[in-house]
C-alpha positions as CSV (number, residue, x, y, z in Angstrom):
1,X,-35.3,-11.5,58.7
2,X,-31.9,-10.3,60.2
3,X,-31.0,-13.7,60.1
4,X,-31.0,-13.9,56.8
5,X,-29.1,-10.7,55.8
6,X,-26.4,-11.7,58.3
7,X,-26.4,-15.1,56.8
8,X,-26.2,-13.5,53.7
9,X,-23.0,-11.3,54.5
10,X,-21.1,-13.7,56.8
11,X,-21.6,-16.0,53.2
12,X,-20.3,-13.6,51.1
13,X,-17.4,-12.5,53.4
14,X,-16.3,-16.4,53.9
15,X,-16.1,-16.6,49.9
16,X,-14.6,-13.2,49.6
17,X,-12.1,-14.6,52.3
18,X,-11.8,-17.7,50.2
19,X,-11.1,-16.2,46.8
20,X,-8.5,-13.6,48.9
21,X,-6.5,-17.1,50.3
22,X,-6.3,-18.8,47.2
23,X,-4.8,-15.6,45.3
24,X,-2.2,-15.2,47.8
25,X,-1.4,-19.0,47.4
26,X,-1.3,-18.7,43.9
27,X,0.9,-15.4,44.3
28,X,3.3,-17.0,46.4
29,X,3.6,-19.9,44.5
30,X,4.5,-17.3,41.1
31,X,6.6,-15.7,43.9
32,X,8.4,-18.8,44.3
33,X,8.8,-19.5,40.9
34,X,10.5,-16.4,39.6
35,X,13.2,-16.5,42.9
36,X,13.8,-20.2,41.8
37,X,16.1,-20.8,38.8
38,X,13.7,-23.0,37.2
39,X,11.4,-20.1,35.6
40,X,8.7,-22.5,34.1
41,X,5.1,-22.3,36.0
42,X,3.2,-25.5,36.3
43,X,0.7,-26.4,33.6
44,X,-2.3,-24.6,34.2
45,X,-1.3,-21.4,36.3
46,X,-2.2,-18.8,34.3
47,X,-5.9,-20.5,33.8
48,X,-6.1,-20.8,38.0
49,X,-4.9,-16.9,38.3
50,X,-7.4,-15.7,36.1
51,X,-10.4,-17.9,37.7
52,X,-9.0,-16.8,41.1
53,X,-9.1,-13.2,40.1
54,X,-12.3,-13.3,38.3
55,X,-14.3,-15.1,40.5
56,X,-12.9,-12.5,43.7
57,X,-13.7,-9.2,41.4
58,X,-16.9,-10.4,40.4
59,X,-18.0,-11.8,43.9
60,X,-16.5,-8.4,46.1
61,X,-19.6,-6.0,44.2
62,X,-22.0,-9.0,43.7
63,X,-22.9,-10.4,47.3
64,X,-23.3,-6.7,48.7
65,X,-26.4,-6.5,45.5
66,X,-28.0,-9.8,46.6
67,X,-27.8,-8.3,50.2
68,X,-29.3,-5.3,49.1
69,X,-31.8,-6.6,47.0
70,X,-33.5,-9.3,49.4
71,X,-33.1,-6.5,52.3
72,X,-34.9,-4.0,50.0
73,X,-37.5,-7.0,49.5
74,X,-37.9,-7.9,53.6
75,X,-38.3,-3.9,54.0
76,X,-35.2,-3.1,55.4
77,X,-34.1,-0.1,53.4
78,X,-31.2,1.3,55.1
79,X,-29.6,-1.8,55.1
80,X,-30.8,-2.3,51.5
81,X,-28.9,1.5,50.7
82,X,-26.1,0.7,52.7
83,X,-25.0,-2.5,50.8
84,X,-25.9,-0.8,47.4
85,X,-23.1,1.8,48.0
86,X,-21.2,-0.9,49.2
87,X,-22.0,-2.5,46.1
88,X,-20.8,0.8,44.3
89,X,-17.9,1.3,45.5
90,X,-16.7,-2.5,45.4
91,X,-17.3,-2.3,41.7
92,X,-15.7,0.8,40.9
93,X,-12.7,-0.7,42.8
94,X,-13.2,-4.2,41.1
95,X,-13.2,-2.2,37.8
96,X,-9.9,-0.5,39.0
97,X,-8.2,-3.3,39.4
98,X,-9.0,-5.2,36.2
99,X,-8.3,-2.2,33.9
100,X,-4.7,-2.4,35.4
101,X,-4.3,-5.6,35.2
């Protein structure tokens, strides 16, 4: 049972991770084009930012509700109440960051 939520969170933490490297790839690489002189981004950047970014703000409150959920199911309920507040506050930072953006 604590297998599973740790399997669970060391998932979601490897694709949070994941998502995180290939926005600062992609931020270095627009980085890189606006210090060149060339200005012109390669086909398709915009469409890769915007997966990127999507797919990180909708996996950071996402995997702690799965958590939650399945610990809620396999009767662990603080664990299950500490990832739903976790889920909370990731969303009403995930919501942050897309109404700026």
């Amino acid at each position: 049972m604590k297998l599973l939520i740790t399997g669970l969170t060391l998932t979601w933490l490897a694709l949070l991770a994941g998502f995180a490297w290939w926005l600062f790839g992609l931020g270095m690489e627009g980085w890189s084009d606006q210090h060149s002189n060339s200005g012109v981004h390669r086909p398709g950047y915009q469409r890769d930012v915007a997966l990127a970014g999507g797919g990180f703000l909708s996996i950071l409150p996402g995997g702690p509700v799965v958590i939650a959920m399945v610990a809620y199911v396999k009767g662990r309920r603080g664990i299950g109440t500490f990832f739903l507040t976790l889920a909370g506050v990731a969303a009403v930072t995930a919501l942050t960051v897309y109404r700026l953006n």
